[in-house]
C-alpha positions in Angstrom: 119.2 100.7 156.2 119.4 97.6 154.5 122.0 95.1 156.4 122.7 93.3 153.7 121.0 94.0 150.3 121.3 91.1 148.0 121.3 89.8 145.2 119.8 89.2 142.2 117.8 86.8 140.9 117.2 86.7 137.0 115.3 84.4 135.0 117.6 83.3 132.5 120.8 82.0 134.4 123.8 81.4 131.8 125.7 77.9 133.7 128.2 78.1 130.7 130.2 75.1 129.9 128.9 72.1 128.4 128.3 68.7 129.9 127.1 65.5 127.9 125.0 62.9 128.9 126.4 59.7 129.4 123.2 58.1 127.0 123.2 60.7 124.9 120.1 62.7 123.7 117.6 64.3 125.6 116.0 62.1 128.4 112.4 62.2 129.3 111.2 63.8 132.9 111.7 62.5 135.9 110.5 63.2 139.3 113.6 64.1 141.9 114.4 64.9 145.2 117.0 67.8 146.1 117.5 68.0 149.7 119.6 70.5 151.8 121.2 70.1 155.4 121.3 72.8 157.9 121.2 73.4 161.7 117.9 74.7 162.5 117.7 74.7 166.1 120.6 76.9 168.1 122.7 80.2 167.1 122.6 79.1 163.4 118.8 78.9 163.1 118.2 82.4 161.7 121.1 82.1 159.3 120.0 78.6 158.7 116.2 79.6 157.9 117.5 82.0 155.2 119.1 80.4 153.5 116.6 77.5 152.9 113.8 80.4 152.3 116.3 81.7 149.7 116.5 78.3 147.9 112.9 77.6 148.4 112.4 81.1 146.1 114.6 80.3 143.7 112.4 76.6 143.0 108.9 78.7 143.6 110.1 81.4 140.5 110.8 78.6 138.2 107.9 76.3 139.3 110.0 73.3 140.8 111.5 72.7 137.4 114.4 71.9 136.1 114.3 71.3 132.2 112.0 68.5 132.0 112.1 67.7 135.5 109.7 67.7 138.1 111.8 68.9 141.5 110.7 68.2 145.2 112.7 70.0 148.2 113.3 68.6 151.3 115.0 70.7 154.1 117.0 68.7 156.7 117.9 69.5 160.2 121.5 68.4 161.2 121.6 70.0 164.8 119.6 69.1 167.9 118.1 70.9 170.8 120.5 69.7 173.6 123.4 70.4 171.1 122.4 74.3 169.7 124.4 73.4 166.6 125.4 70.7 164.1 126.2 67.2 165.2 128.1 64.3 163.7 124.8 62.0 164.5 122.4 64.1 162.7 124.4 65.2 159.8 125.1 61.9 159.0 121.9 60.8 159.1 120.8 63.3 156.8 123.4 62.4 154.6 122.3 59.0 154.8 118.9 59.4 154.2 119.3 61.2 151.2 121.7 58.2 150.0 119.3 55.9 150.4 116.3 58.1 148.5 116.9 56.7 144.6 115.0 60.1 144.0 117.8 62.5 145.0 119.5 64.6 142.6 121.3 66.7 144.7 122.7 68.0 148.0 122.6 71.7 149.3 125.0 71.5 152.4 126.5 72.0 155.3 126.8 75.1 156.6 129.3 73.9 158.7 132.7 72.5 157.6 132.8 70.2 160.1 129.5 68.5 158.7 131.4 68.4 155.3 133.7 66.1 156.6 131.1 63.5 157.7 128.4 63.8 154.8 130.7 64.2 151.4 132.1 60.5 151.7 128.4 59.0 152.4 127.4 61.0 149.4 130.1 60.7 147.1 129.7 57.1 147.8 125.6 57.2 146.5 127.5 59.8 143.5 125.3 62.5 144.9 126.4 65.6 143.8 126.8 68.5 146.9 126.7 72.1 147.0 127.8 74.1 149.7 126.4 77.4 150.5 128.9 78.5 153.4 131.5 75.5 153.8 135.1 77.4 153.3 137.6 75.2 155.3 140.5 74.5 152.6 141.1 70.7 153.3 137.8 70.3 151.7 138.5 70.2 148.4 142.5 71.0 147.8 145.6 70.1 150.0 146.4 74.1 150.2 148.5 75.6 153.2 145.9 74.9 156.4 144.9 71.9 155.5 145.2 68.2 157.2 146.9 65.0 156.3 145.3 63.0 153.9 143.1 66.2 153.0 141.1 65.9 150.5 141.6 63.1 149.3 140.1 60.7 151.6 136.7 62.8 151.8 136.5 60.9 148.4 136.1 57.2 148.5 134.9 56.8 145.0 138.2 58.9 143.5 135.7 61.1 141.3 135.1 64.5 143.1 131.6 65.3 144.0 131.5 68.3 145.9 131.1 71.9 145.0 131.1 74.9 146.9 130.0 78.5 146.2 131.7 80.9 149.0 135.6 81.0 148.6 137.7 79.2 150.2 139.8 79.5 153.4 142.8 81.2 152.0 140.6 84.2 150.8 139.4 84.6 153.6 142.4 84.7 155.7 143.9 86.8 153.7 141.2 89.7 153.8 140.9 89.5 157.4 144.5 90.1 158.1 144.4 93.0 155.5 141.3 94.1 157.0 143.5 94.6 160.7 146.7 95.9 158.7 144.8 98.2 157.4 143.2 99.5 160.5 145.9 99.9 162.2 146.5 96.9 164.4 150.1 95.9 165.6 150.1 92.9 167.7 146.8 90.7 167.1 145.2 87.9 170.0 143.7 85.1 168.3 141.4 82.3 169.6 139.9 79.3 167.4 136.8 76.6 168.5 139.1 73.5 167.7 136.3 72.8 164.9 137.4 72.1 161.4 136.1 75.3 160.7 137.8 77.4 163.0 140.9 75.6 163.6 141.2 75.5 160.1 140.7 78.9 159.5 143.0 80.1 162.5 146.0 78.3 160.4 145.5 80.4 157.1 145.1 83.0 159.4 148.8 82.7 161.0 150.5 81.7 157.8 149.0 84.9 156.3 150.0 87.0 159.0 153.8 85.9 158.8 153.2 86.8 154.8 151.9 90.2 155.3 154.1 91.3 158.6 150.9 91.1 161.4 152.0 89.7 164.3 150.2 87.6 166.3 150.4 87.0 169.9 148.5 84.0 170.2 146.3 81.5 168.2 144.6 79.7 171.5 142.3 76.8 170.8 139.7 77.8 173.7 136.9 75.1 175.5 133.7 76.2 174.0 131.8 75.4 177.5 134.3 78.2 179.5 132.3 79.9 182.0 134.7 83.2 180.7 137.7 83.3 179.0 139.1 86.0 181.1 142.9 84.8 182.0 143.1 84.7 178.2 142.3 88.0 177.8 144.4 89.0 180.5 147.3 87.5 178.6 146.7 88.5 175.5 146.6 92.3 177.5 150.3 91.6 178.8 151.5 90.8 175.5 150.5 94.1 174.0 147.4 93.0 172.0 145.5 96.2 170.3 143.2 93.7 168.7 141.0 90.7 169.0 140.1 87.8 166.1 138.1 84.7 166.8 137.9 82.1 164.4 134.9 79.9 165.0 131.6 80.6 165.2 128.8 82.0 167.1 127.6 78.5 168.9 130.9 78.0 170.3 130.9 80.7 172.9 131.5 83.6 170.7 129.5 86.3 172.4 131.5 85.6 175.9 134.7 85.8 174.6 134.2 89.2 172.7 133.0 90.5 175.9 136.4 89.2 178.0 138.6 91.0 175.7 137.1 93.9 175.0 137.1 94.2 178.4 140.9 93.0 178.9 141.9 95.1 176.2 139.6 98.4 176.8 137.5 100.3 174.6 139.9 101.2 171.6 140.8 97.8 170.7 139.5 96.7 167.6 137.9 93.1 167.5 136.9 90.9 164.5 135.3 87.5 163.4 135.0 86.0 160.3 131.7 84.4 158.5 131.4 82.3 161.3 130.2 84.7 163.0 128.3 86.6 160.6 124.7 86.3 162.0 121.9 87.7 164.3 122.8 85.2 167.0 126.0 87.3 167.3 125.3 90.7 166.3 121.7 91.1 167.8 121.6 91.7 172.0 118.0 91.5 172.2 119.1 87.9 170.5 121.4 86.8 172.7 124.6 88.4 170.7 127.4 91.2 171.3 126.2 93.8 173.6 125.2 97.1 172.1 128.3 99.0 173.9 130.4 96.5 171.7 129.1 97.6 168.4 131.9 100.1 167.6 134.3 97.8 168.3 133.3 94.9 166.2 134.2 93.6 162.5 133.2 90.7 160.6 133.9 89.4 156.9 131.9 87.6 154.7 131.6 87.1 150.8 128.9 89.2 150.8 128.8 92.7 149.3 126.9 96.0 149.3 123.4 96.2 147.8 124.7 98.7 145.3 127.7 96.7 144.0 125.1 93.6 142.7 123.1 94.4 138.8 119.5 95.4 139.2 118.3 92.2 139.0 119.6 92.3 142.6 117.2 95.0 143.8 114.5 92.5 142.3 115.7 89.5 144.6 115.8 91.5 147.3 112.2 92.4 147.0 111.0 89.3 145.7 112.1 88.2 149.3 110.9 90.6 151.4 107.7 90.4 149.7 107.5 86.7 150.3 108.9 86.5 154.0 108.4 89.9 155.7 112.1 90.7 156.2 113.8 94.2 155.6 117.1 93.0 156.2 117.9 89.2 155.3 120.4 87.3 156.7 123.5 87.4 154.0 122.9 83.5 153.8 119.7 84.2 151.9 121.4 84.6 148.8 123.6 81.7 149.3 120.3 79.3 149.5 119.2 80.9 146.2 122.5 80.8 144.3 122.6 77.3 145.7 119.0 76.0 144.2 119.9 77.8 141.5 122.9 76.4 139.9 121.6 73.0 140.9 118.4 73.4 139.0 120.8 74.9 136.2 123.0 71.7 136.7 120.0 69.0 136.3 118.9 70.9 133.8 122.2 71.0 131.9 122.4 67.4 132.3 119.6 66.5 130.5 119.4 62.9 131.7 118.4 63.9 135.7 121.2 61.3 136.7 123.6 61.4 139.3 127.1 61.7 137.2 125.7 63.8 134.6 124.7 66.3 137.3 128.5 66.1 138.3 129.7 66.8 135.5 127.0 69.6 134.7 128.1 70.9 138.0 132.5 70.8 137.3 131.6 72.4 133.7 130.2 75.3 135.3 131.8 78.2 133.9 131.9 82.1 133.6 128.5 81.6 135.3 125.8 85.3 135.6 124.5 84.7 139.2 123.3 86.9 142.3 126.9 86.6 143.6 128.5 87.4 140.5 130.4 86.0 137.6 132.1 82.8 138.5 133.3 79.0 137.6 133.7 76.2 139.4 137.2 75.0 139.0 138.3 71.1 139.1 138.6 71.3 142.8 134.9 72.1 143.1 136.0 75.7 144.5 134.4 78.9 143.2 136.2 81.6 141.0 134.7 84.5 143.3 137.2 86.5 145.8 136.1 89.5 147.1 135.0 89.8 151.0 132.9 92.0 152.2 133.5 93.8 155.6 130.3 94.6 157.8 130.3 96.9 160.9 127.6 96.4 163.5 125.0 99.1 164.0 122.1 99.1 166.3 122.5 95.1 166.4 122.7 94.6 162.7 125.4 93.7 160.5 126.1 97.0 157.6 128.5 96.7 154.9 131.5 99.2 155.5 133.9 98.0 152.5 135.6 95.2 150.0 138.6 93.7 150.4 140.5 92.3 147.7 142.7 90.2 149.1 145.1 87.5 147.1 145.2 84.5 149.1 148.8 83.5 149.7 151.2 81.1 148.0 
C-alpha cells in the first residue's frame, strides 16, 4: 500500500510566463547558493528529511544546474534538541546567514508558519526570493478573513513582495476540513488550537467557515502545549454534546495526548481530525511515538496531497526515482513538496537569465499555468498558489492512506 504515492517529476518543466532581466540579454554563469530551512531534530524530522531529500533529487536529475548556472544546496536546521521543533533563534539565524552569503539565490522555507514570520522580513530585506513548501497561515501573504493586524504588509520591509508559497493557503484548508466533518456526519464539533501562528491561525478560518457552512462548534480552546493531559477539556467538550474532535496545530505541540483525551472523553464513535499539521509519522506511527493503533479508525487528516493514481505517469517515475534513491516505500507527502520546491526555483534562476536576486523574483511572480508533480498551477501577485484540492488520508496500520478529495471553495 503506498501511503502517499507522489508525484511526478519530468524533465522538461514548462514555468510559463515571461520575466526579463533587468540588464538585458543573456548573462554568463555564476556559481549560487540555494539554501532551505527546516526542523530536523523533534516530531518534524521525518517530514523534514523528506522534503530536503525530495529537493536534493530534483538538483541531482538535472546536475545542480540551472541554465547556465552552477547550483550548491545547503540544508539548514531551524529547531534544536531541547526545543523538538522550530525556534525563533534558530530560524533567524538561518535566515540570516543566508542574507549575509552574496552567493544565495534562493530560499526553500519554513515548514512552519510561525518561522515565516521571523525569516521573510530578514530576507526580503537581502531581496532573497523564498519558497515555501508547507507554510499556509493566510496573514502571510494576503489580509484575507484569519489574518492579523498589519498582516502582510509589515512581513515586507522593502514594499516589493518576495515570498512564494506552493501549498494553498489557509482558507482552502479550512474550508475542506469543515466539509470533510459535514460530510461525515458531525453535528456539534470541539476544537483546540497550539496558540502558534499556524494553528491559531488556522482555528479562525476554521470558525468563520463553520458559521458559513452551518457546523457548529462548541469550542475553539487555545490549549498549553506542556499539559500533562488535557482531560477537563475533553470532559467539557463531552457535556456540550461534541460527536467530533479537530486540532489545529501540529504534532510537536502535544498532539498525540490530546487525541487520546478526547477520544476517550468522547468514546469510540466520535470522529477526530487534524489538519497538515499533523500530517506525519510523528503522529500517525505508535511505534514512533504517534496515535495509538486503537485510534486509527477514528482519525482524519488533510493535506494537499492526492492519490498516486490522480498524478500523470511521470508521477509513477518520481515515486520510484525516490525509492530507488532512499530506500522508502511510502514517503512522507512532504517529499514532493521539497522537489516541486527545487524545482520551480531552478526553473526560476533559470528563467531569469541573469542569476540575480530581483530577476529571480520576478521569474518567480510570472510563474504561470506551470506542468509540476502537484499539478497545473500559477503563482498569483500575492505569492499564493492556484492549486485547491485537499486530499483526505485515513490512518491504517500507523500510516497515513488517501481516502478522498475535497473540493472545497474557500469562503468569501
Amino acid at each position: 500500500m503506498l501511503a502517499f504515492g507522489v508525484a511526478a517529476c519530468g524533465e522538461d518543466d514548462n514555468g510559463g510566463g515571461e520575466a526579463t532581466p533587468a540588464g538585458g540579454g543573456e548573462a554568463a554563469g555564476k556559481s549560487l547558493t540555494i539554501y532551505s530551512s527546516v526542523p530536523l531534530q523533534g516530531a518534524s524530522r521525518v517530514q523534514s528529511e523528506a522534503l530536503v531529500n525530495g529537493a536534493k533529487l530534483a538538483l541531482e536529475q538535472v546536475g545542480g544546474k540551472a541554465g547556465p548556472h552552477t547550483i550548491k544546496y545547503e540544508s539548514l536546521d531551524d529547531s534544536t534538541a531541547q526545543a523538538g521543533s522550530w525556534t525563533p533563534e534558530a530560524e533567524s539565524g538561518n535566515a540570516l546567514k543566508a542574507s549575509q552569503d552574496d552567493s544565495t539565490a534562493l530560499y526553500i522555507g519554513t515548514l512552519n508558519s510561525g518561522a515565516a514570520k521571523v525569516s521573510i522580513p530578514i530576507l526580503n530585506e537581502a531581496q532573497i526570493p523564498m519558497i515555501s513548501p508547507a507554510n499556509t497561515y493566510v496573514g502571510l501573504t494576503t489580509d484575507d478573513p484569519g489574518s492579523e493586524p498589519g498582516e502582510p504588509d509589515k512581513y515586507y520591509p522593502t514594499g516589493e513582495r518576495t515570498y512564494t508559497r506552493i501549498v494553498p493557503k489557509d482558507t482552502i484548508q479550512a474550508a475542506a476540513l469543515v466539509t470533510l466533518m459535514k460530510t461525515e456526519g458531525c453535528t456539534k464539533v470541539a476544537m483546540t488550537n497550539d496558540k502558534e501562528v499556524y494553528g491559531a491561525g488556522l482555528a479562525r478560518v476554521v470558525e468563520l467557515s463553520a458559521k458559513e457552512q452551518g457546523l457548529t462548534l462548541t469550542a475553539n480552546d487555545a490549549i498549553d502545549k506542556n499539559a500533562s493531559n488535557y482531560r477537563s477539556l475533553a470532559q467539557k467538550a463531552k457535556k456540550d454534546g461534541a460527536d467530533c474532535f479537530l486540532y489545529s496545530g501540529i504534532t510537536a505541540n502535544n498532539a498525540v495526548q490530546q487525541f487520546k483525551d478526547f477520544a476517550s472523553a468522547l468514546g469510540p464513535d466520535a470522529k477526530l481530525y487534524g489538519p497538515d499539521g499533523v500530517a506525519e509519522t510523528g503522529f500517525v506511527s505508535e511505534k514512533d511515538g504517534g496515535i495509538p493503533a486503537e485510534l486509527n479508525a477514528q482519525v482524519k487528516v488533510t493535506i494537499a496531497t492526492l492519490s498516486p493514481d490522480q498524478y500523470p505517469p511521470e508521477g509513477q517515475a518520481f515515486f520510484k526515482d525516490f525509492t530507488t534513491k532512499y530506500g522508502v516505500d511510502n514517503p512522507d507527502p512532504y517529499a514532493i513538496y521539497g522537489y516541486e520546491a527545487m524545482k520551480l526555483a531552478l526553473d526560476a534562476i533559470e528563467r531569469s537569465e541573469t542569476g540575480e536576486r530581483p530577476d529571480i523574483t520576478k521569474a518567480l511572480f510570472a510563474t504561470k499555468e506551470r506542468s509540476s508533480v502537484l499539478g497545473t498551477y500559477s503563482i498569483d501577485e500575492n505569492g499564493d498558489t492556484t492549486l485547491t484540492d485537499y486530499g483526505v488520508y485515513g490512518v491504517e496500520d500507523g500510516e497515513l492512506k488517501f481516502d478522498q478529495t475535497i473540493k472545497a471553495a474557500a469562503q468569501g
